[in-house]
C-alpha positions as MATLAB code, in Angstrom:
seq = 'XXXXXXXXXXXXXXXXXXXXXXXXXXXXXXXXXXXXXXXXXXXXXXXXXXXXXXXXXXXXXXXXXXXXXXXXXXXXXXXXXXXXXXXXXXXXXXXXXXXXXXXXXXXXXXXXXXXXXXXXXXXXXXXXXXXXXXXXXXXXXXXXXXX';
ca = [
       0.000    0.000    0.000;
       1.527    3.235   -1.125;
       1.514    6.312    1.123;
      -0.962    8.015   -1.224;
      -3.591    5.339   -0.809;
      -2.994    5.313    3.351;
      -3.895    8.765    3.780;
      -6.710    8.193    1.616;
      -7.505    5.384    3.860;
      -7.415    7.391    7.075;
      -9.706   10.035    4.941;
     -12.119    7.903    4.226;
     -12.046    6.943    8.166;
     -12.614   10.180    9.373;
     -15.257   10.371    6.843;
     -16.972    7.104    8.287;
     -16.570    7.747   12.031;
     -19.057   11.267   11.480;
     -15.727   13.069   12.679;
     -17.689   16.930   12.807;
     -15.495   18.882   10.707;
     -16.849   22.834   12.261;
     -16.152   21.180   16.116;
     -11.979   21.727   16.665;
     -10.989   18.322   16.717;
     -12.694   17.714   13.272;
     -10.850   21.111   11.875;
      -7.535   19.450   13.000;
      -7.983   15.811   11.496;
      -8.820   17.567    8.693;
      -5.731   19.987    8.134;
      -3.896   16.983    9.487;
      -5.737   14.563    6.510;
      -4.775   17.239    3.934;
      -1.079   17.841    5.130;
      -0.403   14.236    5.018;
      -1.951   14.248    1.564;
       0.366   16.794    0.138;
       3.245   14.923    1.630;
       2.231   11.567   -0.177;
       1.964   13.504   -3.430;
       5.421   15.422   -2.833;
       6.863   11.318   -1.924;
       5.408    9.751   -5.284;
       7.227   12.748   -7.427;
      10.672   12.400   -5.356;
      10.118    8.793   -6.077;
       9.586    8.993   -9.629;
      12.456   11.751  -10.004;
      14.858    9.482   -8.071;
      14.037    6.520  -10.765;
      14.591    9.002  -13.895;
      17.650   10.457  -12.008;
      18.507    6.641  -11.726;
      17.887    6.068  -15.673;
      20.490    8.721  -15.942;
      23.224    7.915  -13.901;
      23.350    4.415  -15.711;
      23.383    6.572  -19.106;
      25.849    8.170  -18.081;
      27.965    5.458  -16.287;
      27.260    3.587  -19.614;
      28.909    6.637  -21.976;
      31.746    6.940  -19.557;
      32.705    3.778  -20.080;
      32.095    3.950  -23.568;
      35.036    6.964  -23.383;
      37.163    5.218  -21.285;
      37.283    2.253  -23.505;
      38.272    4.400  -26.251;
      41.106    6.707  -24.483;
      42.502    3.251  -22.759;
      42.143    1.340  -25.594;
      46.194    1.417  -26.340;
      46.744    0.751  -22.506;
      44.457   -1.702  -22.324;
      46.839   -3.500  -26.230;
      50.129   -2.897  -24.039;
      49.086   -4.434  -20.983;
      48.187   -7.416  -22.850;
      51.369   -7.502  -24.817;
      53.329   -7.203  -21.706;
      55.711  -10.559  -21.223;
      57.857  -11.083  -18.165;
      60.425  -12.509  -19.823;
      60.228   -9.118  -22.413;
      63.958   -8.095  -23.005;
      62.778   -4.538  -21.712;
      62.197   -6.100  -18.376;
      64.208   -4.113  -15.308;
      65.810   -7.586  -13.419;
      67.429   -5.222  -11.077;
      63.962   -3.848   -9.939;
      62.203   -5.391   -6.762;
      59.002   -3.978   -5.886;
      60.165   -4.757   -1.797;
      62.929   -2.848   -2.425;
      62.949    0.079    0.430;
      62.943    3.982   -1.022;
      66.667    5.788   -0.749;
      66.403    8.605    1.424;
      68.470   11.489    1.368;
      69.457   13.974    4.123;
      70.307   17.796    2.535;
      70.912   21.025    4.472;
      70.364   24.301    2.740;
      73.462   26.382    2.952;
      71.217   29.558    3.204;
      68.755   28.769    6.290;
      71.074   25.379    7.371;
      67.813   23.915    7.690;
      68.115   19.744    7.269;
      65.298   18.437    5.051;
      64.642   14.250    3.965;
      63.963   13.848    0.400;
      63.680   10.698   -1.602;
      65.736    9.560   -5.110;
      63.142   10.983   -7.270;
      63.761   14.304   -5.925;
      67.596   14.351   -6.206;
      67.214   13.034   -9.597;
      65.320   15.871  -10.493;
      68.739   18.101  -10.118;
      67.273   20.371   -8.071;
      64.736   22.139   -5.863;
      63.686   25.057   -3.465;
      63.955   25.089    0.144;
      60.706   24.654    1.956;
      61.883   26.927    4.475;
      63.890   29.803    2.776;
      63.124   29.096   -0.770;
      67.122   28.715   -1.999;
      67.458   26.859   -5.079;
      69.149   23.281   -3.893;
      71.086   21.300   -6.968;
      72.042   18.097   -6.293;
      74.930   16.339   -8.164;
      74.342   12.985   -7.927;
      76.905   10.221   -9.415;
      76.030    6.259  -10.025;
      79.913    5.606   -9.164;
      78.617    6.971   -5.346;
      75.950    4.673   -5.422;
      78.142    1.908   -6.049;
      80.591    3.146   -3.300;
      77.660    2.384   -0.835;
      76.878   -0.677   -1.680;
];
């Protein structure tokens, strides 16, 4: 039973239990009836607007992945071409293999600041604290020295 057809319901009780509409119970029970009305009209519209907004979401959902398909479609080729045993492959690469960290102090400010090995392969960056342009110089044969 819809909301709609319960109010109607409890209208058509009043109706049957001689409920005096001029006495001031009967004028309440009746703005009561009415409000409750409204509200079961103003529910059945939300519900219907929440099924078309529904119809469109999917539309939508539907033509983004329509456009993703297309703008991934060369992704989606290489992905499937990829071979581990593909010459390109990096066998020095471990994906457990911890971040190098790297501890720099700005002659300027003297201020000590951690960055990682994508950063000082950049070549160089500003201070967070006093902006001063920091260039690293970074050689493999160091790397090696380390290890």
């Amino acid at each position: 039973m819809t909301t709609a057809e319960k109010v109607a319901y409890l209208k058509g009780l009043m109706e049957g239990m001689n409920i005096d509409r001029d006495s001031n119970e009967g004028k309440l029970f009746t703005v009561m009836a009415d409000i409750l009305s409204d509200i079961a009209l103003d529910i059945e519209e939300l519900e219907g607007d929440l099924y078309d907004l529904g119809e469109d979401v999917d539309a939508i959902s539907d033509d983004l992945s329509d456009v993703e398909d297309y703008l991934f479609e060369d992704e989606d080729e290489d992905e499937e071409d990829y071979d581990d045993d593909d010459e390109d492959w990096d066998e020095d690469w471990d994906e457990d293999e911890e971040p190098l960290f790297f501890e720099v102090t700005c002659p300027a400010c003297e201020n000590t600041i951690t960055v990682d090995e994508d950063v000082v392969n950049l070549g160089a960056i500003q201070c967070p604290n006093c902006g001063e342009m920091l260039e690293f110089e970074f050689d493999e044969d160091d790397e090696e020295e380390d290890d």
